[in-house]
Structure formats: structure tokens, C-alpha cells
C-alpha positions in Angstrom: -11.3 -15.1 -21.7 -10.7 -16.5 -18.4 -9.6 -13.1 -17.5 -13.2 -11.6 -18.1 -14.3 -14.3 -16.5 -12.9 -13.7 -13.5 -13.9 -10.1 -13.7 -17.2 -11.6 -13.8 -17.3 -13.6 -11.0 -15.6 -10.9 -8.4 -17.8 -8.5 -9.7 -20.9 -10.7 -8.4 -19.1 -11.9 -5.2 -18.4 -8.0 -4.6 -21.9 -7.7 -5.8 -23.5 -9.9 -3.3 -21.3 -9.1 -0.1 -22.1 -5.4 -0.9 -26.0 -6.1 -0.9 -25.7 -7.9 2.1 -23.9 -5.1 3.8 -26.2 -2.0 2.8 -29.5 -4.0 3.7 -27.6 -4.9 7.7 -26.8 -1.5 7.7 -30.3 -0.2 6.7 -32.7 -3.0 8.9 -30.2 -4.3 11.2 -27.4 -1.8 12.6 -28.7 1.9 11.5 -26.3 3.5 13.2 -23.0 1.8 11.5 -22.4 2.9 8.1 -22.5 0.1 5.1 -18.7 0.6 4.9 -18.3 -0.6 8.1 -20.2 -3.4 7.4 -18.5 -4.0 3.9 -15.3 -4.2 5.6 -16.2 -6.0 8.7 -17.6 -8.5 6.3 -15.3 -8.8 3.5 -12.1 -8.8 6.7 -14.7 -12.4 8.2 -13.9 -13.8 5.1 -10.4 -13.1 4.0 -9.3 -16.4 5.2 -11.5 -17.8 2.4 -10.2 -15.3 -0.5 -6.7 -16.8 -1.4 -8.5 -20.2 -2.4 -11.2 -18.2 -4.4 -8.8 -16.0 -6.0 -7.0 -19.4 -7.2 -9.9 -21.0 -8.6 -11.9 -17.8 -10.0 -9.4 -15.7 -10.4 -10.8 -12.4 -9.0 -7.6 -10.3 -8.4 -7.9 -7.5 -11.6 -11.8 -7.5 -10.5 -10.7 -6.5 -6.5 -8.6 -4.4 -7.9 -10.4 -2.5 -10.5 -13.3 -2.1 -7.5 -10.5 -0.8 -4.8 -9.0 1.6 -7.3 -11.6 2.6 -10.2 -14.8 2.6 -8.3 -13.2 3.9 -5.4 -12.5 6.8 -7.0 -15.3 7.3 -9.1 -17.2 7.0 -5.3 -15.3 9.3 -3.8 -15.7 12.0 -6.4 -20.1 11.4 -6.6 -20.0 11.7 -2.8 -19.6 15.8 -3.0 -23.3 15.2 -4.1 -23.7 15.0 -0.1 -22.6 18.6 0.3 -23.6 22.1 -0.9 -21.8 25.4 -0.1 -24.9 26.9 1.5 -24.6 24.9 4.1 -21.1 24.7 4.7 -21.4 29.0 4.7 -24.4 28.8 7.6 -21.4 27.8 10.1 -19.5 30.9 9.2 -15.6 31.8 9.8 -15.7 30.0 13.9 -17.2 27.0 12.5 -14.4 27.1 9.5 -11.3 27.7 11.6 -12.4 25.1 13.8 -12.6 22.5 11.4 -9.1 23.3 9.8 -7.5 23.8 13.0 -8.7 19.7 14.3 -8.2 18.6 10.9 -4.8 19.8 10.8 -3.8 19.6 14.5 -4.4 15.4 14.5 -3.4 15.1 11.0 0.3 16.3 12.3 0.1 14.7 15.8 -0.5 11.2 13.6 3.0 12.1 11.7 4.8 12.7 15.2 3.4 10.1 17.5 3.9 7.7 14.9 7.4 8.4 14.0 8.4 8.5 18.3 6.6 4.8 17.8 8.8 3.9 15.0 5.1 2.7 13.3 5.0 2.4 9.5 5.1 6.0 7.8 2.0 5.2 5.2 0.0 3.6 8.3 0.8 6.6 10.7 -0.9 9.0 7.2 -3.7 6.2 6.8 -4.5 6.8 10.7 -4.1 10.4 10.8 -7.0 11.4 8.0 -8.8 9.3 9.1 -9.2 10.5 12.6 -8.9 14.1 11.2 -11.2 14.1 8.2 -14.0 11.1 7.4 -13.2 7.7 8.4 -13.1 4.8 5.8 -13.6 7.4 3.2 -10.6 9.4 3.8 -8.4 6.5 4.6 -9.4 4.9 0.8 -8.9 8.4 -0.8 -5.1 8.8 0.6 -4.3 4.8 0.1 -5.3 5.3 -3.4 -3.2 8.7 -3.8 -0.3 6.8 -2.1 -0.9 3.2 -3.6 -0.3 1.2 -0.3 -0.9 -2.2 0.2 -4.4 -3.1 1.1 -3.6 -4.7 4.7 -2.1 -1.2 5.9 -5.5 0.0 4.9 -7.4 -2.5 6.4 -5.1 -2.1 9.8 -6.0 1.7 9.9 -9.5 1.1 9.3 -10.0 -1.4 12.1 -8.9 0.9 14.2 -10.9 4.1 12.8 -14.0 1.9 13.8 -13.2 0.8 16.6 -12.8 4.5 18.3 -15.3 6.1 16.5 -17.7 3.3 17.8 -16.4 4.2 21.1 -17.3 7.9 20.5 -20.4 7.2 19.3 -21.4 5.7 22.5 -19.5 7.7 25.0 -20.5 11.7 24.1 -24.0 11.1 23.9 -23.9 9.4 27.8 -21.8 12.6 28.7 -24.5 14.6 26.9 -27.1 13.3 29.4 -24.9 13.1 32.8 -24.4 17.0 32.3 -20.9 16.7 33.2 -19.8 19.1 30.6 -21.2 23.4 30.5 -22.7 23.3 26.4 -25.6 23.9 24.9 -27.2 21.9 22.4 -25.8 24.1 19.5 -22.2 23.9 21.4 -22.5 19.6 21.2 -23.5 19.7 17.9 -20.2 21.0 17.2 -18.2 19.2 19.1 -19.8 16.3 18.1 -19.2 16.8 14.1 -15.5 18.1 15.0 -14.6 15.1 17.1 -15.7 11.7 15.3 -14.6 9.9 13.0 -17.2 8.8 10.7 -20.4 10.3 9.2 -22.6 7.8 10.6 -21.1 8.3 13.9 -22.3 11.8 14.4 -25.2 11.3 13.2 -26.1 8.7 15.9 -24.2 10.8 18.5 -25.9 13.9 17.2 -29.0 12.9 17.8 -29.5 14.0 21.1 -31.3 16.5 19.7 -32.5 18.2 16.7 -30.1 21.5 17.0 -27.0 19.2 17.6 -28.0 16.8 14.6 -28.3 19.8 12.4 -25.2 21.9 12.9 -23.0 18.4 13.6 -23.2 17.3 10.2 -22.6 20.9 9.1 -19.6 20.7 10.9 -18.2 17.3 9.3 -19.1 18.0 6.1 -16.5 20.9 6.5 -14.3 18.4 8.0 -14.6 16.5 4.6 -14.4 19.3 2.2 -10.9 19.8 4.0 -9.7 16.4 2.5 -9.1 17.2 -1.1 -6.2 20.3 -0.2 -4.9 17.6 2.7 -4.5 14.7 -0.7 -2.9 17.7 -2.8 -0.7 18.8 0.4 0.2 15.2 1.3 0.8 13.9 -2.5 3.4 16.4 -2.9 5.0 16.4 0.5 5.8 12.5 0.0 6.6 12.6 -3.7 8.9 15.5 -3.3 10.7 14.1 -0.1 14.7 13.6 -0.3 14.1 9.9 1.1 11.0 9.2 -1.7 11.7 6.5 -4.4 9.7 8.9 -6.8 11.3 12.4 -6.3 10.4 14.6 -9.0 7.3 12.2 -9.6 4.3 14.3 -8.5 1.0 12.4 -8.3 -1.6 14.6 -8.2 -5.2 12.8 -7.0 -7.5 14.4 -9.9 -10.5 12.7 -8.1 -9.9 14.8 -5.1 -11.0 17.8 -8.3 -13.7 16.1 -9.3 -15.1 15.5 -5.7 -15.2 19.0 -5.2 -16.6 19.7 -9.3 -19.6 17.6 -7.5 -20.0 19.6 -4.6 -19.6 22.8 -6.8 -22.7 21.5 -9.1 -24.7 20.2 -6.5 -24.4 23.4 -4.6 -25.0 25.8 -8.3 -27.4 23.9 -9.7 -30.7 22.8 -9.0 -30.8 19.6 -9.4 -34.2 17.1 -8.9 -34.4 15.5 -5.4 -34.0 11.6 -7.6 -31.0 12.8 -9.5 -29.0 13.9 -5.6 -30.6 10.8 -3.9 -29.8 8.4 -6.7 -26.3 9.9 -7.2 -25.9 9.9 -3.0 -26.8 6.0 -3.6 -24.6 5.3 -6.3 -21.7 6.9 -4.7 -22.4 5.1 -1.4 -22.7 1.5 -3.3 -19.0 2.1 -4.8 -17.3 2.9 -1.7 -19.0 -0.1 -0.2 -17.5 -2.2 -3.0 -14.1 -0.9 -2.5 -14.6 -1.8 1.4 -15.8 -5.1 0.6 -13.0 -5.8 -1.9 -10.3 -4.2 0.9 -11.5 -6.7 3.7 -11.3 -9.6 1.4 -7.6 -9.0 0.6 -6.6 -8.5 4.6 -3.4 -10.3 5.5 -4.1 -11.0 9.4 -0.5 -11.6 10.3 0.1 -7.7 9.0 -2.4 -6.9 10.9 -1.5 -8.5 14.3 2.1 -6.9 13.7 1.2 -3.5 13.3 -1.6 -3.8 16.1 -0.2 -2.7 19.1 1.4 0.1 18.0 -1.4 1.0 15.5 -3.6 1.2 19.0 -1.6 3.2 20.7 -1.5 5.8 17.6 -5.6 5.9 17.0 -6.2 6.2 21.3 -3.8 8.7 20.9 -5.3 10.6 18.8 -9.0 10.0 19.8 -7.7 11.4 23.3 -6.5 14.1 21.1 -10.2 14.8 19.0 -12.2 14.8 22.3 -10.1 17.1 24.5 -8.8 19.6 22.0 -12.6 19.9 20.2 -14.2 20.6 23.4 -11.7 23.5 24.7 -12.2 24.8 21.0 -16.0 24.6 21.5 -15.9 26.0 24.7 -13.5 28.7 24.5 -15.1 29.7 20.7 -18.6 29.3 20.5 
């Protein structure tokens, strides 16, 4: 009983935090996505979360919302994408795509070993500079089952650059220091940051770039569910893995792409999309929110340093290698 209880009450703490989140992101902050907020939020009062946990006992309900509705979130989020509009970018926009998502997702595995930084957190930073963000980074810590500060340690970083990003291309946009057209940022733009929401407030310099950047990271995205079935058995079949021979195999990664498959072959009514795009969204805001409640700060100051050094790294890596791509292929 006291079990359910507590179910109960993390359910309406997540409940309320989550609210809170979506409507800052929605009046407040439009251009930072509610799982920035939820996290951001939820990481303000971790502090407060070991003496809640005590009394209310809200673990199994942080834990169902970081792993269950995670994943049921990740999987309704195909309802974002449709194959129609991946196909406008053709082969170039494709290739381009795979060759950024997998050109940082390997740098993140060799800079981070040379820095002797935590192999899960190096794999945690690495999608999510190469593929989506706070989405990607929950979809491999739930295929990998990592504590939720090395999470939360990747995150903060993810934010913090693609922030940075956010700010900085749209200010080069409009100094003319770099030789592209509109249709040329729009590209670079959705094959350089990090999160959704990020190009779409960098993209929106104009209507072209908006239009073909988010064409261009929604490929990014689609790329994450054979990067989860190539990681998954890369680690569980490693000599030095305490699970050799155990193959964990993230069947959510399927069903994101079933989604994307329906949404793209079937007609579906604009309320069934938009209230499914909703749902999805309010999930992974509840998995954020339950991931910045359970941040241990001292993890997080001890993997800091070489944590930043790993995600400038990287962004250094997204801006320059994007824009020769875009400039030598488009």
C-alpha cells in the first residue's frame, strides 16, 4: 500500500514539475525545448529529493517515469516524422547526415578514451551531439542502463553548447562572414545542433533555412535507432563487458521507427498527429523531470572538466566539419 502510495505522490510531483515546465517553455522561453526546462528544473531541486524520497517514498515512481514512459515517449515521437519529407532532401542531404552523425559519434569514443573520461559518459555525449540532444541521450542511457547522474552530466553539457549554437550561427548568418545561401544554412544549421528546438530558433533566419533545417535533423534523428542497435551490440559483445553473450536489443528503437512508418503510410487526422506529438512530448518531459531530481552534484562536479572539454570538442567538431560538407556538397 505504501508502495502505491508513493507511486502516487511522484506521479503528481512529476505531474506538477512537468506542467510547470511545458507552460515556461510555451509563454516564457519559446526557444528552449520543455526538456530543457524539465531538467533544468527537476536538477534546482535535487537537493530537496533525498528528504522527499524518505518521506514519500517516490523511487519505483522516478523510475517507472525514467524507464517506462521514456520509452513509450521515445517510440510516439516518430509521429514527428514522415518519409516524404525525409525523401525531399535526397541522397546529398542523406550522406550528409550519416557521415556527421557518425563522424562525432566516433570522435566522442576517441577523445574520451585520450581523456581517460568515463566510457558510458563519452557514448551519452557523443549521440547526443551527433543525433538529438536530451532525446538521444535518454534513448542510449536506457539501452545501456547507466546511472542517472552520468545522464544528467551529459545533458548539462548538450544544453549548454547547443544554446551556444543557437545564438552564435544565426549572428554569423547576418555578419555574412560565411559564402551560403539560405538553402545552404538551413542545412548546416539542422546538421550541426544539437537539439530540435535549437534549429528551429537558429533556422529561423528565414523561411527556406527553417524548412530544409528540420528536414535535415529529422534525418539526423531517424539515424538513432541503427546507432542503439550498433552500440547495444558493440558493448554487450565486448571482451571486457560483464554481459558477453547478453545482447540487449532496444525494441523501442523498432517501435519509434513502426511510428514513423504509420505516420508516413497512413493518413491520419491532424488531432490524432498533434495529440500523439503532445503525448509523446509530455513523457519525455517526465523522464527529464524525474532525471534532474535524482542528480548527484558531486558526480557531476567530478566528471565536469573533462566532460567540457569532450562536448567543446565536439561542438568545434559539428560546426567546422558541417560547414566544409555544406560547402563542398551543396
Amino acid at each position: 500500500m505504501m508502495k502505491n502510495i508513493g507511486f502516487f505522490y511522484a506521479f503528481v510531483l512529476l505531474s506538477v514539475l512537468s506542467a510547470i515546465s511545458m507552460f515556461i517553455s510555451s509563454t516564457l522561453t519559446p526557444f528552449l525545448s520543455p526538456l530543457i526546462i524539465g531538467i533544468l528544473l527537476g536538477s534546482i531541486l535535487s537537493p530537496f529529493y533525498p528528504k522527499l524520497n524518505r518521506a514519500y517514498h517516490l523511487q519505483k515512481g522516478m523510475d517507472f517515469s525514467a524507464k517506462k514512459l521514456l520509452r513509450l515517449g521515445i517510440v510516439l515521437y516518430g509521429s514527428f516524422i514522415t518519409l516524404n519529407e525525409l525523401a525531399t532532401l535526397g541522397f546529398k542531404g542523406f550522406l550528409l547526415a550519416l557521415i556527421v552523425v557518425a563522424v562525432v559519434f566516433v570522435s566522442a569514443i576517441f577523445i574520451g578514451r585520450a581523456l581517460k573520461l568515463d566510457r558510458e559518459i563519452s557514448l551519452l555525449v557523443g549521440i547526443g551531439s551527433a543525433v538529438c540532444g536530451a532525446a538521444a541521450i535518454l534513448a542510449l542511457e536506457s539501452t545501456l542502463k547507466t546511472h542517472p547522474s552520468k545522464s544528467s552530466v551529459a545533458l548539462g553539457f548538450i544544453v549548454i553548447f547547443g544554446l551556444m549554437g543557437m545564438v552564435i550561427l544565426p549572428l554569423v548568418y547576418y555578419s555574412g562572414l560565411l559564402p551560403l545561401s539560405d538553402y545552404q544554412w538551413g542545412i548546416f544549421i539542422g546538421g550541426s545542433l544539437h537539439e530540435v528546438a535549437n534549429v528551429v530558433g537558429a533556422a529561423a533566419i528565414s523561411p527556406e533555412s527553417q524548412s530544409v533545417a528540420l528536414l535535415v535533423k529529422m534525418t539526423r534523428v531517424v539515424l538513432l535507432v541503427p546507432l542503439l542497435l550498433i552500440i547495444s551490440y558493440l558493448i554487450f559483445a565486448s571482451s571486457d563487458s560483464k554481459q558477453k553473450g547478453t545482447l540487449y536489443i532496444p525494441y523501442f528503437a523498432f517501435g519509434f521507427l513502426g511510428v514513423i512508418l504509420l505516420n508516413s503510410f497512413i493518413d491520419f487526422p491532424p488531432f490524432i498527429v498533434e495529440s500523439t506529438q503532445f503525448i509523446s512530448k509530455l513523457l519525455l518531459v517526465f523522464a527529464m523531470v524525474a532525471l534532474g531530481l535524482q542528480i548527484d552534484w558531486q558526480k557531476f562536479i567530478s566528471f565536469g572538466a573533462k566532460t567540457f572539454i569532450l562536448a567543446l570538442a565536439l561542438f568545434i567538431i559539428l560546426l567546422c566539419g558541417t560547414y566544409f560538407l555544406v560547402y563542398f556538397m551543396f
